[in-house]
PyMOL CGO cylinders between C-alpha atoms (Angstrom):
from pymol import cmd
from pymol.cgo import CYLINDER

trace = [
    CYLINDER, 28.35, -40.04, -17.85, 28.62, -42.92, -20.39, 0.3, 1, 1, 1, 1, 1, 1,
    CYLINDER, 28.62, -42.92, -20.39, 32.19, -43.81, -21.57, 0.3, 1, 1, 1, 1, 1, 1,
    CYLINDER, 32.19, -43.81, -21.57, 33.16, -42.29, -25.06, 0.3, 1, 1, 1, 1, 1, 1,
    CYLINDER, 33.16, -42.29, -25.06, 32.70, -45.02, -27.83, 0.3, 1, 1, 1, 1, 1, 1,
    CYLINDER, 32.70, -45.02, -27.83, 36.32, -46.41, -28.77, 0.3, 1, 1, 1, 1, 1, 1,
    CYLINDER, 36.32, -46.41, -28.77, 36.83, -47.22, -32.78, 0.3, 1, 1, 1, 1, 1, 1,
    CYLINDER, 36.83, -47.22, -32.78, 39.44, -50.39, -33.54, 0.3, 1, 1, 1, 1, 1, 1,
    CYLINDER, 39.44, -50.39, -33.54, 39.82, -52.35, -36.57, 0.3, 1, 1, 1, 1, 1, 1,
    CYLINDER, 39.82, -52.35, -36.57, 38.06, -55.33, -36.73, 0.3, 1, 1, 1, 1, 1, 1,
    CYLINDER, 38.06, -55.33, -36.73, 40.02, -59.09, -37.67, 0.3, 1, 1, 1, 1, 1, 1,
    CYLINDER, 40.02, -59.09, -37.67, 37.19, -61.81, -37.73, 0.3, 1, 1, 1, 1, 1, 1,
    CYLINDER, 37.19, -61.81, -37.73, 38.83, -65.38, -37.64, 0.3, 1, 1, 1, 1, 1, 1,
    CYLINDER, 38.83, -65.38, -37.64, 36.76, -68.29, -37.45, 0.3, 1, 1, 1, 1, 1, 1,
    CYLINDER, 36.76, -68.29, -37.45, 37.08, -70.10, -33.90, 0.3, 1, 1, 1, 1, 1, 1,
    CYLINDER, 37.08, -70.10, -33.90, 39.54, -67.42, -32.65, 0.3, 1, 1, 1, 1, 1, 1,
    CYLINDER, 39.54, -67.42, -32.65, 38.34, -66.52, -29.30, 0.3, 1, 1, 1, 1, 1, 1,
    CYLINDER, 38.34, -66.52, -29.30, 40.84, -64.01, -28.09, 0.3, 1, 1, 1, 1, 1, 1,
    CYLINDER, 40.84, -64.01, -28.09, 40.94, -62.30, -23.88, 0.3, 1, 1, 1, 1, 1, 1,
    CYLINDER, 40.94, -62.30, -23.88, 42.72, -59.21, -22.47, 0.3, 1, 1, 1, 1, 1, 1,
    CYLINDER, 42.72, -59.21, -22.47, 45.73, -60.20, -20.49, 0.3, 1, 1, 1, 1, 1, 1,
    CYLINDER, 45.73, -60.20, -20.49, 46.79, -62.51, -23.51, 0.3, 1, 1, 1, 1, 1, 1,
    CYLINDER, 46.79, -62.51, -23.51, 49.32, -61.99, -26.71, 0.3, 1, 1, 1, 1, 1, 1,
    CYLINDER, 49.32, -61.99, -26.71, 47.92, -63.29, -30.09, 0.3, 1, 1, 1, 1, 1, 1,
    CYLINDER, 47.92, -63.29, -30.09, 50.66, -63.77, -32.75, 0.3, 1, 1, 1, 1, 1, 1,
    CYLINDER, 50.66, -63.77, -32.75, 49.01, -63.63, -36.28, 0.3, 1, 1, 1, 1, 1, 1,
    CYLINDER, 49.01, -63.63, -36.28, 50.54, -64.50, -39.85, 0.3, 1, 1, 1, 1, 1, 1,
    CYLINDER, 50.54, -64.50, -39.85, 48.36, -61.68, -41.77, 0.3, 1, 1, 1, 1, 1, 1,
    CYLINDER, 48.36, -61.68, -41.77, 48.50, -62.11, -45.83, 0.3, 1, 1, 1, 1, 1, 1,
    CYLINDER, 48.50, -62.11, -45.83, 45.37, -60.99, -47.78, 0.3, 1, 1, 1, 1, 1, 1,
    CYLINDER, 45.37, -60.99, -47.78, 45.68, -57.26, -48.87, 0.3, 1, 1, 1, 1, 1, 1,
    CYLINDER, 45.68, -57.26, -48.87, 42.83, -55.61, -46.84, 0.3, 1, 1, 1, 1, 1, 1,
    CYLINDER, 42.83, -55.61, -46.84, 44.62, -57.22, -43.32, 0.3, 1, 1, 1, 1, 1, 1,
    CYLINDER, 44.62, -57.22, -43.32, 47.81, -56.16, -44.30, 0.3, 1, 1, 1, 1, 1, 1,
    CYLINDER, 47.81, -56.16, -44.30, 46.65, -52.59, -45.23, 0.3, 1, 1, 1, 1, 1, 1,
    CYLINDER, 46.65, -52.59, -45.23, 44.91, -53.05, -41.39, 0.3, 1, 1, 1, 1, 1, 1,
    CYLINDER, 44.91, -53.05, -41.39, 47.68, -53.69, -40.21, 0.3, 1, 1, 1, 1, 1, 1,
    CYLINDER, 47.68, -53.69, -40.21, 49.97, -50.58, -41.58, 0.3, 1, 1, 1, 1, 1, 1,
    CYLINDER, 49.97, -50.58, -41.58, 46.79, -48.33, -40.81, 0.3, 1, 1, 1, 1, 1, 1,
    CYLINDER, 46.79, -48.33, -40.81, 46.78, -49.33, -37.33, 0.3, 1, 1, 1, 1, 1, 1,
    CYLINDER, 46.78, -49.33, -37.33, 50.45, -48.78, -36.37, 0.3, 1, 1, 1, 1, 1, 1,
    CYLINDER, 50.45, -48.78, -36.37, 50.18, -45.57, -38.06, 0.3, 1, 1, 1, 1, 1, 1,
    CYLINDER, 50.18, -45.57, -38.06, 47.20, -44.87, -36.22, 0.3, 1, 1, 1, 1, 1, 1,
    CYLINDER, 47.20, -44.87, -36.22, 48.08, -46.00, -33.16, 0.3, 1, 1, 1, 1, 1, 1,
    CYLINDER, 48.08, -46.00, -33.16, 44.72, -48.06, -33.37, 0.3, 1, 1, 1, 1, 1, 1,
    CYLINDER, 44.72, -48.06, -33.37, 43.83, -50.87, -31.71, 0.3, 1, 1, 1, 1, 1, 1,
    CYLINDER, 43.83, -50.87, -31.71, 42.77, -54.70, -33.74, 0.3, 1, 1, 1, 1, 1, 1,
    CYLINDER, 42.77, -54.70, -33.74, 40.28, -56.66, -32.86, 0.3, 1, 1, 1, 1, 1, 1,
    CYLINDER, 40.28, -56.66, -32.86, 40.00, -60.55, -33.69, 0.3, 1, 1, 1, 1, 1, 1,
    CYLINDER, 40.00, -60.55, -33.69, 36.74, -62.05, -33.06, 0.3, 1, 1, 1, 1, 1, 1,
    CYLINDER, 36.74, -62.05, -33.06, 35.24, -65.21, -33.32, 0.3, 1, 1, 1, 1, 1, 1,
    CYLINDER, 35.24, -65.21, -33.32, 32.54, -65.58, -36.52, 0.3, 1, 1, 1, 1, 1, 1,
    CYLINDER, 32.54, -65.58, -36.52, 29.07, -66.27, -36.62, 0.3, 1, 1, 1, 1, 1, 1,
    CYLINDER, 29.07, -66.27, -36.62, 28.78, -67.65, -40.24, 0.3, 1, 1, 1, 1, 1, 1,
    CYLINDER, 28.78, -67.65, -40.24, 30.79, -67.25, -43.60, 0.3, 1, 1, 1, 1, 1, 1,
    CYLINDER, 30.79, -67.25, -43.60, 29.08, -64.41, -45.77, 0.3, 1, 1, 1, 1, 1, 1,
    CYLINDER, 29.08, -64.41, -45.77, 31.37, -64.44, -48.33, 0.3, 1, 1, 1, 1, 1, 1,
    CYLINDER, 31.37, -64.44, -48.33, 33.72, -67.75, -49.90, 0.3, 1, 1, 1, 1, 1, 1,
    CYLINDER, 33.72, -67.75, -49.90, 36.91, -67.42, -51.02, 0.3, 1, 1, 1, 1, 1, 1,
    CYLINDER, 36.91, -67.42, -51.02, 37.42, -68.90, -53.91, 0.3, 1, 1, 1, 1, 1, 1,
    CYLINDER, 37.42, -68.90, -53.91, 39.04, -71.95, -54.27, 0.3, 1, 1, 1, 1, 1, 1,
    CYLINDER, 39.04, -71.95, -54.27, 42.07, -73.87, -55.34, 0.3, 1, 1, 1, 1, 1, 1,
    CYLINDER, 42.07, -73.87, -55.34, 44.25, -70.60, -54.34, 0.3, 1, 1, 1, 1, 1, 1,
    CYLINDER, 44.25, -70.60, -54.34, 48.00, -70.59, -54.31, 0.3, 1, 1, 1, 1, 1, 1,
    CYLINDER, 48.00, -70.59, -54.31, 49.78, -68.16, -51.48, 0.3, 1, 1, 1, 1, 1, 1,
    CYLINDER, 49.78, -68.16, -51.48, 50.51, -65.93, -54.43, 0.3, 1, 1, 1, 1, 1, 1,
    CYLINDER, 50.51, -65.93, -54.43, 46.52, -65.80, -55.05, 0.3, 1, 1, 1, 1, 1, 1,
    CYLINDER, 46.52, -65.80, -55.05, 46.54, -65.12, -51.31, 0.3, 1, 1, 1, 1, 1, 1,
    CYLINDER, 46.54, -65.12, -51.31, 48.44, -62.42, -51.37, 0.3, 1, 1, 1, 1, 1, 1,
    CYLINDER, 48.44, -62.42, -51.37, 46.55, -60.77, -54.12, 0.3, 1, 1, 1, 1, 1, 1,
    CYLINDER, 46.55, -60.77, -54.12, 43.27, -61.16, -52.98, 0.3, 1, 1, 1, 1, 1, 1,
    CYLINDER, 43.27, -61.16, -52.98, 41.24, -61.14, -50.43, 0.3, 1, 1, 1, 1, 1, 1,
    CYLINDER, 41.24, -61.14, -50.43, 39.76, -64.27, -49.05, 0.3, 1, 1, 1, 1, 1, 1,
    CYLINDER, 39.76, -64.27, -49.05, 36.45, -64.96, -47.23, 0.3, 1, 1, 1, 1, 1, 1,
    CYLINDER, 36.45, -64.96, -47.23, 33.93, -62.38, -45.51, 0.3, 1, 1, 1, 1, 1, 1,
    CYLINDER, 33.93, -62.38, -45.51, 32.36, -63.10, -42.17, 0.3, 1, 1, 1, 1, 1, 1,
    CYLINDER, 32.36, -63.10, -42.17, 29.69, -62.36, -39.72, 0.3, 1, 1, 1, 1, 1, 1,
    CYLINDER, 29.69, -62.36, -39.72, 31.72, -61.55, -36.10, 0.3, 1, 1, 1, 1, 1, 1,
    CYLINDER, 31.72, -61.55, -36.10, 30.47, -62.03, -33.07, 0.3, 1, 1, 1, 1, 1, 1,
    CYLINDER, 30.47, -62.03, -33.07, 29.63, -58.34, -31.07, 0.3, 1, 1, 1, 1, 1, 1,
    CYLINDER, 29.63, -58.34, -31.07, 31.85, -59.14, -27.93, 0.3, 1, 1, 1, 1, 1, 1,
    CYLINDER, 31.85, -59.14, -27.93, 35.79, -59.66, -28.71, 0.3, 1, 1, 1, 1, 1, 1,
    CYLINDER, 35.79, -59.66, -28.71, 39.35, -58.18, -27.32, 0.3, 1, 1, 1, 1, 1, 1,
    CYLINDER, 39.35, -58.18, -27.32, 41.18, -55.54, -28.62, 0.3, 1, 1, 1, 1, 1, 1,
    CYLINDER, 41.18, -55.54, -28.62, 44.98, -54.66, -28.30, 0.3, 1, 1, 1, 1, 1, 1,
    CYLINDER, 44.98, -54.66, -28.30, 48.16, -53.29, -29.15, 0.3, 1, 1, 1, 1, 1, 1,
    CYLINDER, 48.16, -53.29, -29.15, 49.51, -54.65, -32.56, 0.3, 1, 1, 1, 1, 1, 1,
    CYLINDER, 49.51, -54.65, -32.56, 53.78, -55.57, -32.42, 0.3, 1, 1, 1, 1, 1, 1,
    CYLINDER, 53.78, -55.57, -32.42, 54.93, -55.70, -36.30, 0.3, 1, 1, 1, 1, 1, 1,
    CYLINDER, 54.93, -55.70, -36.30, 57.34, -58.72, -35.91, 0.3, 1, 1, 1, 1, 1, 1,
    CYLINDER, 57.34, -58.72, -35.91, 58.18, -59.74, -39.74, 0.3, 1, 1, 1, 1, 1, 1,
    CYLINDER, 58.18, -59.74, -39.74, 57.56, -58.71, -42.58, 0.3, 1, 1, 1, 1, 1, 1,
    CYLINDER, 57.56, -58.71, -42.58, 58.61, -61.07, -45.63, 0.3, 1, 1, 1, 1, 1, 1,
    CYLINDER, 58.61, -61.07, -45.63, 59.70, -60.38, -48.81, 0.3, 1, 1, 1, 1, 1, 1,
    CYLINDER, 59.70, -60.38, -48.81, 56.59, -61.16, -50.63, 0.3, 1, 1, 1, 1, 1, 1,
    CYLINDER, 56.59, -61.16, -50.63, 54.65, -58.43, -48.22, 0.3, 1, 1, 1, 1, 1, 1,
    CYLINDER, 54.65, -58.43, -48.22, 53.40, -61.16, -45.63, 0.3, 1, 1, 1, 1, 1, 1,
    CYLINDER, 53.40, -61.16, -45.63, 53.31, -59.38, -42.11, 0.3, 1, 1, 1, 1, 1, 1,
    CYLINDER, 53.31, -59.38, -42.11, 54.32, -61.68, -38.50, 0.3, 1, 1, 1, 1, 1, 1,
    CYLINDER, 54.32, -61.68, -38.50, 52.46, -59.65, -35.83, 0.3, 1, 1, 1, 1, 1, 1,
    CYLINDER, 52.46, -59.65, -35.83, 51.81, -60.07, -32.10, 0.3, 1, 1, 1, 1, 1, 1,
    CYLINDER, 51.81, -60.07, -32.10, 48.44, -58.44, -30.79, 0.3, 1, 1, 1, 1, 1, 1,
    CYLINDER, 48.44, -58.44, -30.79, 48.56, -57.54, -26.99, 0.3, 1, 1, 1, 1, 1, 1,
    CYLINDER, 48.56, -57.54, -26.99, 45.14, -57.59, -25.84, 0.3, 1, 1, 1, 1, 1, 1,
    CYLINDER, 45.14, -57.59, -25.84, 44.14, -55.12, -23.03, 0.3, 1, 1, 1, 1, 1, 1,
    CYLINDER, 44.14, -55.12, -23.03, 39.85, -54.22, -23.57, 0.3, 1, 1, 1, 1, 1, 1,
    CYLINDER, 39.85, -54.22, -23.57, 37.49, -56.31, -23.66, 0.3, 1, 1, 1, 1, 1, 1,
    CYLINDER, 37.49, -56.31, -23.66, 34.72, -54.60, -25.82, 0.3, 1, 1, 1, 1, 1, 1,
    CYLINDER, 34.72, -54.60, -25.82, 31.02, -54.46, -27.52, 0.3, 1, 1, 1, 1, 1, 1,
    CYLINDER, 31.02, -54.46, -27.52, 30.28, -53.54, -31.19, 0.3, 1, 1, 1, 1, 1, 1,
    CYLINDER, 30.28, -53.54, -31.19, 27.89, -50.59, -31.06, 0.3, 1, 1, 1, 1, 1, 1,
    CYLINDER, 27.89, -50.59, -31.06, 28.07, -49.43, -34.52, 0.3, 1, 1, 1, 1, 1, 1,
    CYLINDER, 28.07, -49.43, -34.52, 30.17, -50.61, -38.14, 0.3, 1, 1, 1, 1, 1, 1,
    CYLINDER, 30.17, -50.61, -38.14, 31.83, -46.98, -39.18, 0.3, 1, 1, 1, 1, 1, 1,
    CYLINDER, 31.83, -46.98, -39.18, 33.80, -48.14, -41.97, 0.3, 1, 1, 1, 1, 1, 1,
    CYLINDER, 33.80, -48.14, -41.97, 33.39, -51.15, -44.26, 0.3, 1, 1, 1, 1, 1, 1,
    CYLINDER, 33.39, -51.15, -44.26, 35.81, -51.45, -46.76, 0.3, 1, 1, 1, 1, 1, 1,
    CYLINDER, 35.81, -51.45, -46.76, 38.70, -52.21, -47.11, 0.3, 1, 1, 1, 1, 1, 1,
    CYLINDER, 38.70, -52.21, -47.11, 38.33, -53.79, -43.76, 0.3, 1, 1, 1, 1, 1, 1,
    CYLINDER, 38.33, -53.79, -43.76, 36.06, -52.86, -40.75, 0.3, 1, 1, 1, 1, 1, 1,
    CYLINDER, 36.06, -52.86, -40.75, 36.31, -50.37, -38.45, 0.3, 1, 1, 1, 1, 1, 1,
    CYLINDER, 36.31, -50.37, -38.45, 33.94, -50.61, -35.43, 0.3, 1, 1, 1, 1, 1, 1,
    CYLINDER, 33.94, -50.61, -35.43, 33.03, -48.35, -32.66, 0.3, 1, 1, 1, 1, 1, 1,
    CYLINDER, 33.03, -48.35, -32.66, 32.69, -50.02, -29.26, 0.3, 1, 1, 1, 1, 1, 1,
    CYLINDER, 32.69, -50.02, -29.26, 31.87, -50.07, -25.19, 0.3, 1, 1, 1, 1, 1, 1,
    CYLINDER, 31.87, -50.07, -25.19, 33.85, -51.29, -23.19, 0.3, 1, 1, 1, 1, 1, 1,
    CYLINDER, 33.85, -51.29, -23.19, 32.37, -54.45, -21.68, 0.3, 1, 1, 1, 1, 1, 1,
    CYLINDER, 32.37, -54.45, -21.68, 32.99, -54.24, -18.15, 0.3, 1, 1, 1, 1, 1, 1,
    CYLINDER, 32.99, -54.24, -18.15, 31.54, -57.24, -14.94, 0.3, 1, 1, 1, 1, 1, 1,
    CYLINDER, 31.54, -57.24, -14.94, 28.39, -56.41, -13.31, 0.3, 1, 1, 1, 1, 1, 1,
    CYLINDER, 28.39, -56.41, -13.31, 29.13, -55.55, -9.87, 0.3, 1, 1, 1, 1, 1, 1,
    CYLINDER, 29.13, -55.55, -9.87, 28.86, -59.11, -7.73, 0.3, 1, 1, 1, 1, 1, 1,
    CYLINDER, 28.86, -59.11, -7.73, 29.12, -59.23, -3.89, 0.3, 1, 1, 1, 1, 1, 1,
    CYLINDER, 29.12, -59.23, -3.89, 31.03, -62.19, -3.55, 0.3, 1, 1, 1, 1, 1, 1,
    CYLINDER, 31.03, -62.19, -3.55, 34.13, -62.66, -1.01, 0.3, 1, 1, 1, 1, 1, 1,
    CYLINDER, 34.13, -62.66, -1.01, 37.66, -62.99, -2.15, 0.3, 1, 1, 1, 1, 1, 1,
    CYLINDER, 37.66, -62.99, -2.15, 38.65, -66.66, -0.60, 0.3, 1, 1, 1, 1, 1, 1,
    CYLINDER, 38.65, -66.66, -0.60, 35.56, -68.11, -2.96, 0.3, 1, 1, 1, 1, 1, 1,
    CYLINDER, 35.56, -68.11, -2.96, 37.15, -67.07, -6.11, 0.3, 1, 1, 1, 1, 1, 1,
    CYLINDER, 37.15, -67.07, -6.11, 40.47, -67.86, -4.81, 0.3, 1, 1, 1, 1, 1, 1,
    CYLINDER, 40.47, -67.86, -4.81, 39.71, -71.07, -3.97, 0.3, 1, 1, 1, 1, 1, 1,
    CYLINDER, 39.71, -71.07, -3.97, 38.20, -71.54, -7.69, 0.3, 1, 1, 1, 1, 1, 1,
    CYLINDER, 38.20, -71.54, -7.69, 41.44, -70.08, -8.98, 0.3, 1, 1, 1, 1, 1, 1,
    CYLINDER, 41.44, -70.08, -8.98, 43.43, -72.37, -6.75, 0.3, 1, 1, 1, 1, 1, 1,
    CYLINDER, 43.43, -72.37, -6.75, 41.71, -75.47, -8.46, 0.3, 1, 1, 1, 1, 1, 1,
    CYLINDER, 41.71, -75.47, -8.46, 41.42, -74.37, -11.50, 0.3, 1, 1, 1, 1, 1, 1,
    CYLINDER, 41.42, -74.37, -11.50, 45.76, -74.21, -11.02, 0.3, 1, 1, 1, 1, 1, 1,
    CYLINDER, 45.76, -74.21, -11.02, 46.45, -77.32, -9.35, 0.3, 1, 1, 1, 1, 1, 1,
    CYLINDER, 46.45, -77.32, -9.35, 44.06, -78.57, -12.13, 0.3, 1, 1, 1, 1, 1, 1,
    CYLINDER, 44.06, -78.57, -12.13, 46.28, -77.38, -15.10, 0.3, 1, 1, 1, 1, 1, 1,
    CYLINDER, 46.28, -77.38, -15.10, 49.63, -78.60, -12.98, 0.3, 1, 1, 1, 1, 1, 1,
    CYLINDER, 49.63, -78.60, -12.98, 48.13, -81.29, -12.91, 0.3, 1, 1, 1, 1, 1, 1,
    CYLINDER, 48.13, -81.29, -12.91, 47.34, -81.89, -16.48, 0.3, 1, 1, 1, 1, 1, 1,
    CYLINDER, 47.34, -81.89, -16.48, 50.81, -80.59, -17.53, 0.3, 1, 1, 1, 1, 1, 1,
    CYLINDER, 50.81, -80.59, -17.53, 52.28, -82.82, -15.24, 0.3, 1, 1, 1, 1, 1, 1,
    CYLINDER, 52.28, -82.82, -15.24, 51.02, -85.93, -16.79, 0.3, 1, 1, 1, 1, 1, 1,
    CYLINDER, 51.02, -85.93, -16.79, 50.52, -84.91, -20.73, 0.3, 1, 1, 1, 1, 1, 1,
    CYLINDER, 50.52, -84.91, -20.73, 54.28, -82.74, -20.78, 0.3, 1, 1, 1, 1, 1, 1,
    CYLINDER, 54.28, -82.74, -20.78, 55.79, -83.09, -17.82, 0.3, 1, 1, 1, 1, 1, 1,
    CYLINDER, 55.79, -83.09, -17.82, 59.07, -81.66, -19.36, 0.3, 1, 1, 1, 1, 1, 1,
    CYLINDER, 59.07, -81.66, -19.36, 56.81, -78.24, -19.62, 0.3, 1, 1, 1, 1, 1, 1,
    CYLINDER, 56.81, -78.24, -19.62, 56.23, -77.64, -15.63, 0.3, 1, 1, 1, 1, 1, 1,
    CYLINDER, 56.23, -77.64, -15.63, 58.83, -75.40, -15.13, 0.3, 1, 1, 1, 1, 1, 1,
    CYLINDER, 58.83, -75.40, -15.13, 57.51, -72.32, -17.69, 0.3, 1, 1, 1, 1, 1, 1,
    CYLINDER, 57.51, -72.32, -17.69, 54.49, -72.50, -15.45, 0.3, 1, 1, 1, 1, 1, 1,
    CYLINDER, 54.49, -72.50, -15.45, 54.20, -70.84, -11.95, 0.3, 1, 1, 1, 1, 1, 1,
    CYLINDER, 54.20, -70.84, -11.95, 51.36, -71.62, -9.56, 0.3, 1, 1, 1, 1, 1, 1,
    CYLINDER, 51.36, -71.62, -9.56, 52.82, -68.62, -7.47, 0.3, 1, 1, 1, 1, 1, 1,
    CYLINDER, 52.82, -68.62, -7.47, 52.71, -66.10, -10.23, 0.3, 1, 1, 1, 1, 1, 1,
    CYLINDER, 52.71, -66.10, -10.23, 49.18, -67.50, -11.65, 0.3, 1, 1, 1, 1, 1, 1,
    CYLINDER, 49.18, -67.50, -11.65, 47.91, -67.22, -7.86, 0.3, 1, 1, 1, 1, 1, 1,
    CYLINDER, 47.91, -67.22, -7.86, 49.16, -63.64, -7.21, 0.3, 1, 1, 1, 1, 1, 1,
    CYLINDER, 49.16, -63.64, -7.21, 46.98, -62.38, -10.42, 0.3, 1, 1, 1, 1, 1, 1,
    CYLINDER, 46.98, -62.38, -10.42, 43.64, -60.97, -9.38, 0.3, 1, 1, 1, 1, 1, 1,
    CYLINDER, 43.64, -60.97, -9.38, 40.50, -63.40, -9.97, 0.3, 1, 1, 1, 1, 1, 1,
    CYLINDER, 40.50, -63.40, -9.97, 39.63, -60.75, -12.46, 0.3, 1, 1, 1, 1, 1, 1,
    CYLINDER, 39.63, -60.75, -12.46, 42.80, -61.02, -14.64, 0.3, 1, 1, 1, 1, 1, 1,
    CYLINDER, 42.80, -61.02, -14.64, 43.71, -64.65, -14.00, 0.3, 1, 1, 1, 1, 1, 1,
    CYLINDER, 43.71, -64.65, -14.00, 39.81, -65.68, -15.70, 0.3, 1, 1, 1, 1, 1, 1,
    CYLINDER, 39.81, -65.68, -15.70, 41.14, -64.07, -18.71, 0.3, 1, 1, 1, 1, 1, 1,
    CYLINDER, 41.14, -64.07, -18.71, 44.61, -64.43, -19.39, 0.3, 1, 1, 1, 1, 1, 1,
    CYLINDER, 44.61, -64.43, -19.39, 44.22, -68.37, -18.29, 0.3, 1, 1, 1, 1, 1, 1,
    CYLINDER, 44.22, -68.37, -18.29, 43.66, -68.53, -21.87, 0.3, 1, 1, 1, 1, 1, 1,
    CYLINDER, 43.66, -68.53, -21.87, 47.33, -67.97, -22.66, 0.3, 1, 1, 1, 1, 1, 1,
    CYLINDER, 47.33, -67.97, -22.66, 47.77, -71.52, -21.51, 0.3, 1, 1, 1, 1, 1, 1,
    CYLINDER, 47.77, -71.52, -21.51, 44.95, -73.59, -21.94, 0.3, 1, 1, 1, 1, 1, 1,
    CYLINDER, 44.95, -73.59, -21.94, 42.29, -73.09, -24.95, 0.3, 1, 1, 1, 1, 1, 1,
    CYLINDER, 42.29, -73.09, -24.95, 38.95, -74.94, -25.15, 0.3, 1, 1, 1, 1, 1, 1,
    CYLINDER, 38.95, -74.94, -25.15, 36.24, -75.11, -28.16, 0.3, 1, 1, 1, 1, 1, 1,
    CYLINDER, 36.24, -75.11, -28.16, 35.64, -71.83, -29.90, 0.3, 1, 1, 1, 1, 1, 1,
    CYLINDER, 35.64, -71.83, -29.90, 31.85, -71.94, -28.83, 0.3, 1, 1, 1, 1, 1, 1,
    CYLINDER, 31.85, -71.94, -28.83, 32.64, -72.35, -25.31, 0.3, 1, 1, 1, 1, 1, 1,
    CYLINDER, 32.64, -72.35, -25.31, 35.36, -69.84, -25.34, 0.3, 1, 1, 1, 1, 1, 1,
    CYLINDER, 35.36, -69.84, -25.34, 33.36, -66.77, -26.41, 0.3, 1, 1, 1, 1, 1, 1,
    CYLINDER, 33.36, -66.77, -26.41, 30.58, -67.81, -23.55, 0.3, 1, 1, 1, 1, 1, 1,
    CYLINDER, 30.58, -67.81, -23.55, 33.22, -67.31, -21.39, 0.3, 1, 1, 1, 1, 1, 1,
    CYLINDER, 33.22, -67.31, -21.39, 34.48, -64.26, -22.86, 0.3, 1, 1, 1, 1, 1, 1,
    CYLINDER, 34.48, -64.26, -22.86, 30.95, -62.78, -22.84, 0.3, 1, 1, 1, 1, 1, 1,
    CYLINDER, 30.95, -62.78, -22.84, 30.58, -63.73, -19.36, 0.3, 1, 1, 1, 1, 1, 1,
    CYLINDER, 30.58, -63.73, -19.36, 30.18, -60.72, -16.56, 0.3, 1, 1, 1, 1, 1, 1,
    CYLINDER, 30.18, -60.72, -16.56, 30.23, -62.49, -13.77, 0.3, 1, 1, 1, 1, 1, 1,
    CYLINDER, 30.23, -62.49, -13.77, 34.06, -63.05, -12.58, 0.3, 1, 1, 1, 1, 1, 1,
    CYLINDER, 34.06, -63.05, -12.58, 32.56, -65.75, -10.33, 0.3, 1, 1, 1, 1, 1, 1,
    CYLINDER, 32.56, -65.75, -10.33, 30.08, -67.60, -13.31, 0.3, 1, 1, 1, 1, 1, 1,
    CYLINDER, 30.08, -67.60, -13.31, 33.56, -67.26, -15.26, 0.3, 1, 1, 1, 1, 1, 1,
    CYLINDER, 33.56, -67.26, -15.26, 35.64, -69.19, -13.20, 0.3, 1, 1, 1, 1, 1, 1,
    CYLINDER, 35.64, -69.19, -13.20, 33.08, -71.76, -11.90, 0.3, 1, 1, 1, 1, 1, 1,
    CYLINDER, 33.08, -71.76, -11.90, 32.85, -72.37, -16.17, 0.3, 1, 1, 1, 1, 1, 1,
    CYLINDER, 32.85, -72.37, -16.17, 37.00, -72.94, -16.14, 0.3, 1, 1, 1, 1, 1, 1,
    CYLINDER, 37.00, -72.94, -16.14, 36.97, -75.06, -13.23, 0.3, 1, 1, 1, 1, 1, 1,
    CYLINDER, 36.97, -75.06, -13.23, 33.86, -77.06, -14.45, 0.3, 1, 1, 1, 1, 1, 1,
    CYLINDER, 33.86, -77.06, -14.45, 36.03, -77.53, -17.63, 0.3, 1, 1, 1, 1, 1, 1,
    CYLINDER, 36.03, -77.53, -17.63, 39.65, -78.83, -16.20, 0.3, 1, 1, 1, 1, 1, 1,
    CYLINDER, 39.65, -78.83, -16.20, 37.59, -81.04, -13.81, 0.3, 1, 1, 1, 1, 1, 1,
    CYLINDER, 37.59, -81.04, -13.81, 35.72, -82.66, -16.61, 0.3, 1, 1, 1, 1, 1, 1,
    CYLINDER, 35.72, -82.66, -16.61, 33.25, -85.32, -15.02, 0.3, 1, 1, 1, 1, 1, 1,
    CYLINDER, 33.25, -85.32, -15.02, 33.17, -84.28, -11.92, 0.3, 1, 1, 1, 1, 1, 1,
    CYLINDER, 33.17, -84.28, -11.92, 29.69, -82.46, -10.59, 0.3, 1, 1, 1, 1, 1, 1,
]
cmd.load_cgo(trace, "trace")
């Protein structure tokens, strides 16, 4: 029997590529986000942010924050695979401008726009990986490099940062959850990003990673 379809509110941000496992923190200001956003923790709801395809609608330009706040800004085509999650209210300011953290936990596929204005709500799959028969020590061993790679790369860019990150802790995550929440430390081009996102193959997903922390190497 095929999943029920879940509804969530839909952010679209251009080059915001967002994966389960992760926490987005978002500054939300134009009215129809910020009415999202009170919806959705009302609603116990999840958000969405997705990556966009192309800008339907400008905003106008030459806008102060105060214009900001007061109207909404530009309309875009989202991509149809994205993560959903949680949203924390953190702040809100005294001029109505909302600090929120977003704990992704589904990654999911627009099937269907059910409401439009004042922001979209969407009804989705879940997208789940194709089952792969693949052994456990060959995506270990890509999620091994893919670790000593991004040691590595601290070590020499901000070596001062080493200590927040644990090999042991990144190694003890499942393939599975460690191609996906990766992205709370390391972030790539937008593009390249949602390929990975839309991936199904846990294997295909972490050969991209390591191919991408091991750049010039075949």
């Amino acid at each position: 029997m095929a999943k029920p379809l879940i509804d969530v509110a839909l952010f679209p941000i251009p080059s915001m590529v967002a994966f389960p496992g992760t926490v987005v923190p978002l500054h939300v200001f134009e009215p129809r986000y910020r009415q999202m956003v009170t919806d959705a923790v009302e609603q116990d709801r999840m958000i969405a942010v997705c990556h966009t395809k192309k800008e339907i609608r400008p905003a106008r330009n030459g806008q102060s924050m105060q214009d900001a706040l007061k109207n909404n800004q530009a309309t875009y085509q989202p991509f149809g695979v994205f993560s959903a999650g949680t949203c924390e209210v953190i702040e809100q300011t005294d001029d109505g401008r909302v600090y929120i953290h977003l704990s992704m936990s589904k990654r999911l596929q627009l099937v269907k726009e059910v409401q439009t204005l004042p922001y979209r709500i969407v009804a989705c799959r879940e997208l789940e990986d194709a089952h792969e028969i693949v052994s456990d020590d060959e995506l270990k061993q890509f999620q091994k490099s893919i670790t000593d790679s991004i040691v590595d790369m601290i070590g020499r860019h901000n070596p001062a940062n080493l200590s927040e990150f644990d090999s042991a802790d990144w190694l003890k995550l499942s393939p599975a959850e460690f191609s996906f929440k990766i992205f709370q430390v390391v972030r790539f081009e937008a593009d390249i990003m949602q390929s990975i996102l839309e991936e199904t193959s846990n294997l295909e997903r972490l050969k991209m990673l390591d191919s991408l922390v091991h750049p010039g190497e075949i």
